[in-house]
C-alpha positions as CSV (number, residue, x, y, z in Angstrom):
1,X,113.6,80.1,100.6
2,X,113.4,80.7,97.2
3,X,109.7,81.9,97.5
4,X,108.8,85.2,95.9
5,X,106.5,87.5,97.5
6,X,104.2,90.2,96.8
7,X,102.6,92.9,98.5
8,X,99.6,94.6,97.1
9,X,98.4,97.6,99.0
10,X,95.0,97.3,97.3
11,X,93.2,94.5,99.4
12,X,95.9,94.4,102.0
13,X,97.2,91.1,100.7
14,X,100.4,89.0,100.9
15,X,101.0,87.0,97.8
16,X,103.7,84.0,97.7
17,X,104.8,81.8,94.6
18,X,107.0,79.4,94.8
19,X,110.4,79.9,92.4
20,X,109.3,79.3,89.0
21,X,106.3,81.4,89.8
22,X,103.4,78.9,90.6
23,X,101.2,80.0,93.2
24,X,101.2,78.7,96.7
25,X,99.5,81.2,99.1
26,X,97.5,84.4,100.3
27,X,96.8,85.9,102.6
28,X,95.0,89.2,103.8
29,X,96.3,91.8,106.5
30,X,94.7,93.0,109.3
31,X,92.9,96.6,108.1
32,X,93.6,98.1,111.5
33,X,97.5,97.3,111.3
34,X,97.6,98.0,107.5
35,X,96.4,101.4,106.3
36,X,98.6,101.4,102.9
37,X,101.0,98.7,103.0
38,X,104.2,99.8,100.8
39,X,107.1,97.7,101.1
40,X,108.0,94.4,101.9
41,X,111.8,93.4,102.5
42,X,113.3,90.2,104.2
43,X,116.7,90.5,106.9
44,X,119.3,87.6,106.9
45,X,117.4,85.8,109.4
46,X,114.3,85.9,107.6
47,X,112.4,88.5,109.9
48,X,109.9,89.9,107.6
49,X,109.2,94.0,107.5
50,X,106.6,95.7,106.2
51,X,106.5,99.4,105.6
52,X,102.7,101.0,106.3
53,X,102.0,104.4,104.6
54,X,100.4,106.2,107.8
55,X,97.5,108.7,105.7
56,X,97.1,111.1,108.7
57,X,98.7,109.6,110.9
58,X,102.6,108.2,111.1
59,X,104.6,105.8,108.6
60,X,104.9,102.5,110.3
61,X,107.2,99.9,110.0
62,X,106.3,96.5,111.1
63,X,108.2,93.1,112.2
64,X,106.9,89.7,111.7
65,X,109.7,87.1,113.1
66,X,110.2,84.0,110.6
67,X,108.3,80.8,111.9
68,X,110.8,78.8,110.0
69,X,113.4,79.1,113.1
């Protein structure tokens, strides 16, 4: 999709607008799974990843499979 998203580490939240910007969703991330969330990055078959800033504990990089397929 055309969709843009946007990761804000403050509030552990997932923004999405659609192409031209209008918003269409949001959505908040589990605390326990997202300490700092940092990163946000699609693969070719949609797979979502997000990169987790670990504090004092380790970096993680998580996998959320598209529900599209």
């Amino acid at each position: 999709s055309k969709d843009i998203y946007i990761l804000s580490s403050v509030g552990e939240l997932i923004l999405i607008l659609d192409d031209k910007g209008n918003f269409k969703n949001c959505s908040g991330l589990p605390d326990e799974l997202f300490l700092q969330p940092e990163g946000i990055c699609f693969d070719d078959d949609a797979v979502l990843y997000i990169a987790n800033e670990g504090h004092d504990k380790k970096a993680r990089l998580l996998k959320f499979p598209s529900k599209e397929k």
